[in-house]
mmCIF entry with sequence, helices, sheets and N, C-alpha, C, O atoms, coordinates in Angstrom:
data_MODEL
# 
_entry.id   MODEL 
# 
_entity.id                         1 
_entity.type                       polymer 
_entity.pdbx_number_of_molecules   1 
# 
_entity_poly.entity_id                      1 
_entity_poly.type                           'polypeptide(L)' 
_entity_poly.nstd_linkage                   no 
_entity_poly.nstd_monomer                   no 
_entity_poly.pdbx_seq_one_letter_code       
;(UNK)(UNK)(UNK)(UNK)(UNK)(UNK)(UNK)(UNK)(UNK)(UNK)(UNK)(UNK)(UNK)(UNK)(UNK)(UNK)
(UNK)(UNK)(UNK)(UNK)(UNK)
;
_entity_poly.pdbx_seq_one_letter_code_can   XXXXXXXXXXXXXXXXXXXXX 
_entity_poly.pdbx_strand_id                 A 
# 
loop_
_entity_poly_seq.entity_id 
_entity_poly_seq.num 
_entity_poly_seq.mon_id 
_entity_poly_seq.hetero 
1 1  UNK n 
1 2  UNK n 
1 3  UNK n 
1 4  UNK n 
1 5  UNK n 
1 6  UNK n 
1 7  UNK n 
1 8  UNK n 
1 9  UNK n 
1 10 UNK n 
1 11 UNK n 
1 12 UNK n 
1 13 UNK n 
1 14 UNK n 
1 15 UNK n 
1 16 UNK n 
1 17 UNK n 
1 18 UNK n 
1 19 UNK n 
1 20 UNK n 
1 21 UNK n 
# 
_struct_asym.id          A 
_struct_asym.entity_id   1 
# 
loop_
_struct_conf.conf_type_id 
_struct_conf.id 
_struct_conf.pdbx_PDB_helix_id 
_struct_conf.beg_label_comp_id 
_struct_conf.beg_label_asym_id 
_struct_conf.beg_label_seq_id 
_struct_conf.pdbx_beg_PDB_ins_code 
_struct_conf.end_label_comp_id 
_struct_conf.end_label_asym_id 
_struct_conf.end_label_seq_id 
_struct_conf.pdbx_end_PDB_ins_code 
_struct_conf.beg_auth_comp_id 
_struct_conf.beg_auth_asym_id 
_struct_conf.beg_auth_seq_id 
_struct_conf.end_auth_comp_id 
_struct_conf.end_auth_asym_id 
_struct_conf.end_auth_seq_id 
_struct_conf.pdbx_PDB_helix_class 
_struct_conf.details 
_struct_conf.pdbx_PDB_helix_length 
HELX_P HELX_P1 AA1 UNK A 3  ? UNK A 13 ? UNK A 3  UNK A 13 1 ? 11 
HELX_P HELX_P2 AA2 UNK A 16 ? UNK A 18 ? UNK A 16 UNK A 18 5 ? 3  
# 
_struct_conf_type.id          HELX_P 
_struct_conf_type.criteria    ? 
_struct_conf_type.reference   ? 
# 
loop_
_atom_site.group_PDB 
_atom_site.id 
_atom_site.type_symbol 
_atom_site.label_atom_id 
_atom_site.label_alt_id 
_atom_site.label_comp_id 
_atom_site.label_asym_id 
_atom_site.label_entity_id 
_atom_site.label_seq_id 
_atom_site.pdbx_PDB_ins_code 
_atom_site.Cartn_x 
_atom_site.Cartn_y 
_atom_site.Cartn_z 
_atom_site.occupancy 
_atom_site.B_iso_or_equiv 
_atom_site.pdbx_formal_charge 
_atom_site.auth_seq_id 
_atom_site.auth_comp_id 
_atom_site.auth_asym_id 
_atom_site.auth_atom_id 
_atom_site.pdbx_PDB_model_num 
ATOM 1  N N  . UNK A 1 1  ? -23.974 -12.040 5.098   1.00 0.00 ? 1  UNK A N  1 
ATOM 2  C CA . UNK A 1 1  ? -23.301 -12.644 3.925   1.00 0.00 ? 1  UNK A CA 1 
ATOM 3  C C  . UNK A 1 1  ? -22.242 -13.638 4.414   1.00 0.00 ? 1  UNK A C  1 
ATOM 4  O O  . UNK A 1 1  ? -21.462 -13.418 5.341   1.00 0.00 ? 1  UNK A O  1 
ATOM 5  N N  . UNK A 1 2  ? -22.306 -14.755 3.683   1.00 0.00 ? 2  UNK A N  1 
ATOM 6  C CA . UNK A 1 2  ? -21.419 -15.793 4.304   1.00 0.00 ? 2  UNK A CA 1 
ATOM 7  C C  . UNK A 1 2  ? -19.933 -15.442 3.372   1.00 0.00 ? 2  UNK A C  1 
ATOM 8  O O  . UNK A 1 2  ? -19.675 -14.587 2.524   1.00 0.00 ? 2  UNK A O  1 
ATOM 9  N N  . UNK A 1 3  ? -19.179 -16.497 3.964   1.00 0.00 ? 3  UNK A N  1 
ATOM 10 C CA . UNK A 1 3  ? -17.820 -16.319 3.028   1.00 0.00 ? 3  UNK A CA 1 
ATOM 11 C C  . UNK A 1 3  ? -17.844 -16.690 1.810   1.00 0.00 ? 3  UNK A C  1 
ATOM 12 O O  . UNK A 1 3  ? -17.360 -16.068 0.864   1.00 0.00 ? 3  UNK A O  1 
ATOM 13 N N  . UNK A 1 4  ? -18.306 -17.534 1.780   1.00 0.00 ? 4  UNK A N  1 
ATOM 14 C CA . UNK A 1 4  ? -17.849 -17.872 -0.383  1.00 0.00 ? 4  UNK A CA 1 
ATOM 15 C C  . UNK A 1 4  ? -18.792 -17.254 -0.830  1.00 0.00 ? 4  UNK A C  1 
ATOM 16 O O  . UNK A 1 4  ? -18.617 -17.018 -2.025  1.00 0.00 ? 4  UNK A O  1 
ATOM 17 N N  . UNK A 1 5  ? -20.396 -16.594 -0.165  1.00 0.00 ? 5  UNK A N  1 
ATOM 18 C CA . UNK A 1 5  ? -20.820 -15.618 -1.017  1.00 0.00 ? 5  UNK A CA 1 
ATOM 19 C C  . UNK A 1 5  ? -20.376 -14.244 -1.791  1.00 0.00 ? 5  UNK A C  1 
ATOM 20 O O  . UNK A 1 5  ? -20.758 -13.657 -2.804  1.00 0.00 ? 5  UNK A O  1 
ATOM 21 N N  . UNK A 1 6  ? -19.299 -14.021 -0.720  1.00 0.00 ? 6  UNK A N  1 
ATOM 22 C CA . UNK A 1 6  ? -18.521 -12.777 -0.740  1.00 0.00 ? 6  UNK A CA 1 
ATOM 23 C C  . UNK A 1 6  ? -17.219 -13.169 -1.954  1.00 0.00 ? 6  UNK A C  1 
ATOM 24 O O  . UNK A 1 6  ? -16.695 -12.270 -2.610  1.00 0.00 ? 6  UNK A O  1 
ATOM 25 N N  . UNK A 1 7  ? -16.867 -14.477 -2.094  1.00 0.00 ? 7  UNK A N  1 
ATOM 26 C CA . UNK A 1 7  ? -15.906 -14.604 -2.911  1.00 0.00 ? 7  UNK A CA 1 
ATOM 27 C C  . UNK A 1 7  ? -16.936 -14.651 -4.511  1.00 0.00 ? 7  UNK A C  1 
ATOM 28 O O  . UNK A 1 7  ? -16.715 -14.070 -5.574  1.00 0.00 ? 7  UNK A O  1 
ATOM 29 N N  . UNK A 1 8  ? -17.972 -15.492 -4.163  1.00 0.00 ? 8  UNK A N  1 
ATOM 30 C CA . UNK A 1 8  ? -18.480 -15.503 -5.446  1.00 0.00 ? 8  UNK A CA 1 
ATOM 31 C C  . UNK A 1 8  ? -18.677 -14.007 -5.902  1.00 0.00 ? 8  UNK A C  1 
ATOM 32 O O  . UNK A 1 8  ? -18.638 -13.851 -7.123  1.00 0.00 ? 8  UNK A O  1 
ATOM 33 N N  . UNK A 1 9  ? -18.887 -12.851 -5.117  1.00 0.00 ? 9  UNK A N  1 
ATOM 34 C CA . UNK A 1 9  ? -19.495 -11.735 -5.591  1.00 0.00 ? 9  UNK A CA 1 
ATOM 35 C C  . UNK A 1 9  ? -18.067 -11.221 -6.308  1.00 0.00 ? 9  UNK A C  1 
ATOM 36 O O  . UNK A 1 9  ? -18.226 -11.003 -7.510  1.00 0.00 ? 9  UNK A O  1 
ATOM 37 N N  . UNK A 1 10 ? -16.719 -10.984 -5.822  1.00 0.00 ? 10 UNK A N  1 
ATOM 38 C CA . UNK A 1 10 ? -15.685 -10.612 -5.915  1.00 0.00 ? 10 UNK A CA 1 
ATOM 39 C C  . UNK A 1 10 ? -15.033 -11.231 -7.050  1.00 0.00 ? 10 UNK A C  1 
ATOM 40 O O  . UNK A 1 10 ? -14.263 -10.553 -7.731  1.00 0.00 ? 10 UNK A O  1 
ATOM 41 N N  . UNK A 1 11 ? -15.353 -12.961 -7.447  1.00 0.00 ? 11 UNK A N  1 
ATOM 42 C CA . UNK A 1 11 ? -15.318 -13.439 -8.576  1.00 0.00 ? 11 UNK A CA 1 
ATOM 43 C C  . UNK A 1 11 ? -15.501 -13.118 -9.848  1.00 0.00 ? 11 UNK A C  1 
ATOM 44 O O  . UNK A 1 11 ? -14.766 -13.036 -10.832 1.00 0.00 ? 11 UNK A O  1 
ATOM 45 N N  . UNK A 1 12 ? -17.388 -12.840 -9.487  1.00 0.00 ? 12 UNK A N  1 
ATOM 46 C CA . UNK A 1 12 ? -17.994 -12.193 -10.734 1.00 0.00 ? 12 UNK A CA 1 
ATOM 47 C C  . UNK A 1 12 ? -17.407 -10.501 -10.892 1.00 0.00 ? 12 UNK A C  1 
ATOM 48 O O  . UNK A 1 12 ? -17.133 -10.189 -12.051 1.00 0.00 ? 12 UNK A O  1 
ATOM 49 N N  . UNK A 1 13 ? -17.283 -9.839  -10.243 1.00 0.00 ? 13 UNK A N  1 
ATOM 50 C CA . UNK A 1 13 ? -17.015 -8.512  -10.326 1.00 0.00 ? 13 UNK A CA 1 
ATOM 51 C C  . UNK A 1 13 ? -15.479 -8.541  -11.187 1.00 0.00 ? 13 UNK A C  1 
ATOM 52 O O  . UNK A 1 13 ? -15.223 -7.843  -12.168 1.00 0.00 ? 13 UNK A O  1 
ATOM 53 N N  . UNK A 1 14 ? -14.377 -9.729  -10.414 1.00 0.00 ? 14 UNK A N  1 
ATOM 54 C CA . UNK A 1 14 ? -12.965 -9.156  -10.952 1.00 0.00 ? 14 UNK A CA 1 
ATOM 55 C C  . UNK A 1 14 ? -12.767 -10.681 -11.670 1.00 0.00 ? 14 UNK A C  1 
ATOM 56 O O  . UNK A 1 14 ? -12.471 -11.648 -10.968 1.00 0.00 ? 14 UNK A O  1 
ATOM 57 N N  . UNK A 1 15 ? -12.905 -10.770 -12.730 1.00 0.00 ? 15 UNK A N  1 
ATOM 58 C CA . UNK A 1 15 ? -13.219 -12.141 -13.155 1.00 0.00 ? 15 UNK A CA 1 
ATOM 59 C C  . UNK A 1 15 ? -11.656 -12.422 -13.144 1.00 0.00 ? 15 UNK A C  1 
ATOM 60 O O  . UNK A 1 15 ? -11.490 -13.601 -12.830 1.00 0.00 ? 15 UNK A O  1 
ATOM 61 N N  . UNK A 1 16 ? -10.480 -11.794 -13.364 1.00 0.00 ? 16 UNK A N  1 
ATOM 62 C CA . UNK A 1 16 ? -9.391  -11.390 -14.019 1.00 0.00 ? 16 UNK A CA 1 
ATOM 63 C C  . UNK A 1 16 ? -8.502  -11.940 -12.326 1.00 0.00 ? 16 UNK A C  1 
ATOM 64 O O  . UNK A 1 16 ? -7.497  -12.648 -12.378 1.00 0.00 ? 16 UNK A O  1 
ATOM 65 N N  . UNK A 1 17 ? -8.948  -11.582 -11.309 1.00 0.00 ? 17 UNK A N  1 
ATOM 66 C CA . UNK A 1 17 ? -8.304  -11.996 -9.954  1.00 0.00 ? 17 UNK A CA 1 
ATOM 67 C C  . UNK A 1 17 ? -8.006  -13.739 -9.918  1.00 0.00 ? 17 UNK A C  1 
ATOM 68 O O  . UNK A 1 17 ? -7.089  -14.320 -9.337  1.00 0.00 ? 17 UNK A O  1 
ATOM 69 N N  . UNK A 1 18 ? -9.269  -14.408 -10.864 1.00 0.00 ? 18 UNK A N  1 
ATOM 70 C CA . UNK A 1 18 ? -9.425  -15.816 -10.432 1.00 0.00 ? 18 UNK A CA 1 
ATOM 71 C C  . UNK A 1 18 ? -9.396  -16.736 -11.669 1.00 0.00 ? 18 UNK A C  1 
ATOM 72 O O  . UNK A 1 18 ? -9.766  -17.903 -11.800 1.00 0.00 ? 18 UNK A O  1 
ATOM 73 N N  . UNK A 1 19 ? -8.772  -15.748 -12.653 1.00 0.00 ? 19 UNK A N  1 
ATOM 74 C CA . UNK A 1 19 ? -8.719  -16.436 -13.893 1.00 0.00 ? 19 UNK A CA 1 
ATOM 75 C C  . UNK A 1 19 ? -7.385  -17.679 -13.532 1.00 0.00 ? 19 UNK A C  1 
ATOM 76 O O  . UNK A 1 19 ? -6.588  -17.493 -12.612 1.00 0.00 ? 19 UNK A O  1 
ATOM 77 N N  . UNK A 1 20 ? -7.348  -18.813 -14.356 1.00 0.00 ? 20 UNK A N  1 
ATOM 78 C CA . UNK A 1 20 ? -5.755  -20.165 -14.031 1.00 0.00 ? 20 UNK A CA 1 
ATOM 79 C C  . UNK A 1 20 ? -5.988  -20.267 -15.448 1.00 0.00 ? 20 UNK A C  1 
ATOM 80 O O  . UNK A 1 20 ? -6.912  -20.351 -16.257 1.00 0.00 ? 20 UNK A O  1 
ATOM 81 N N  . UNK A 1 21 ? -4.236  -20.204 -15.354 1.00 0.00 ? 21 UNK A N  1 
ATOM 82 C CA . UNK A 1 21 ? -3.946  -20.523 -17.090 1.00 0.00 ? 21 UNK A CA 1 
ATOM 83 C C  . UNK A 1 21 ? -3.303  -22.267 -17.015 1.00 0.00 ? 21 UNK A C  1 
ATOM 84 O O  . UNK A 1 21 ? -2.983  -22.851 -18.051 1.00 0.00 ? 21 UNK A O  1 
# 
């Protein structure tokens, strides 16, 4: 698993970590 695959997975899982107001 590469790196931004791992962010995309962590993205979708904690949508709330990567939310910008």
């Amino acid at each position: 698993m590469i790196r931004s695959e791992l962010v995309q997975k962590i993205a979708e899982e904690n949508p709330h970590l990567y939310q910008r107001d």
